[in-house]
C-alpha positions in Angstrom: 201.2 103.8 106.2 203.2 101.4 103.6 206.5 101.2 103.9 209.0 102.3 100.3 210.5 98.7 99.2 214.4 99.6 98.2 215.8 96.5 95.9 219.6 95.8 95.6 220.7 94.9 92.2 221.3 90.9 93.6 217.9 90.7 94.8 216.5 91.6 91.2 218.7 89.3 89.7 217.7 86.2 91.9 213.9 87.0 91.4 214.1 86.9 88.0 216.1 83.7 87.8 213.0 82.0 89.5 210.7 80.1 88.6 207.0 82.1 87.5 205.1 80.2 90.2 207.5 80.6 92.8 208.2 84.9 91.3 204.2 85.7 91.6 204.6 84.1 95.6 207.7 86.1 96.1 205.9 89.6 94.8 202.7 89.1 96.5 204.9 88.5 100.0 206.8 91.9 99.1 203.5 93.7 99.1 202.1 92.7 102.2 205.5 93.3 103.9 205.4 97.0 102.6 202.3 97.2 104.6 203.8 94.7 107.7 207.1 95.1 108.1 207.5 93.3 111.2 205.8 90.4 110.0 209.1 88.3 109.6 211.8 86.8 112.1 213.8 89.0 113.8 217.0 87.4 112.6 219.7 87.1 115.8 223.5 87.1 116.6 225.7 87.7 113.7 222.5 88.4 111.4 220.8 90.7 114.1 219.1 93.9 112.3 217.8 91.9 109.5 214.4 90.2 109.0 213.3 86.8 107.5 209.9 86.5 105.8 208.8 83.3 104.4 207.5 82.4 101.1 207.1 79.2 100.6 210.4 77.3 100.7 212.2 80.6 100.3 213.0 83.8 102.4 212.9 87.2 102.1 215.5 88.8 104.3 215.5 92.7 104.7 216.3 95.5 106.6 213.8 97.6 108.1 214.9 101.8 107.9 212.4 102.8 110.6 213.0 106.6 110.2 212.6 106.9 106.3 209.8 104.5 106.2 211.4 102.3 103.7 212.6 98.2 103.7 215.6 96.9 102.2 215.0 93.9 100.2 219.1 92.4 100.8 218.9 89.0 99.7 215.7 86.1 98.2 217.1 82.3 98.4 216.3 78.6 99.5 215.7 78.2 102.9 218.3 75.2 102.8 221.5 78.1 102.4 220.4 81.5 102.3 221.5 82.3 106.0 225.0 81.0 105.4 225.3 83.2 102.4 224.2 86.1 103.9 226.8 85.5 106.5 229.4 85.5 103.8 228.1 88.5 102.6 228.5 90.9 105.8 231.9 89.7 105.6 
């Protein structure tokens, strides 16, 4: 059974500010992480609950919302940074 893929407004907004190549990687990673879900890195310690998938030089990390069947998509960035600005984000 595929999981529902819930979007937050940010996440929108960085996928379309990518580049085409990199967008078409990023979708075709969303799809088969509707059917996997627990595909990506369990994320630990101050980050633990959310998932990392990779694509490419980026990551996809989300939330998994075993109960309704559904992944949220929280944040898409550059490997290099994206954990420290998620960690700014909880905050």
């Amino acid at each position: 059974m595929n999981y529902r893929l819930l979007y937050s407004g940010t996440v929108c907004n960085q996928i379309r500010n990518l580049h085409p190549e990199l967008k078409a990687v990023i979708r075709t990673r969303l799809k088969e992480l509707a059917g996997y879900p627990y595909n990506g890195k369990k994320l630990e310690k101050e980050l633990a609950g959310y998932y990392s998938l990779r694509a490419n030089r980026y990551r996809i990390i989300y939330k998994i919302r075993e109960q309704e069947h559904t992944i949220e998509i929280h944040y898409v960035g550059h490997r290099k940074d994206i954990y420290e600005v998620l960690r700014e984000l909880k905050e």
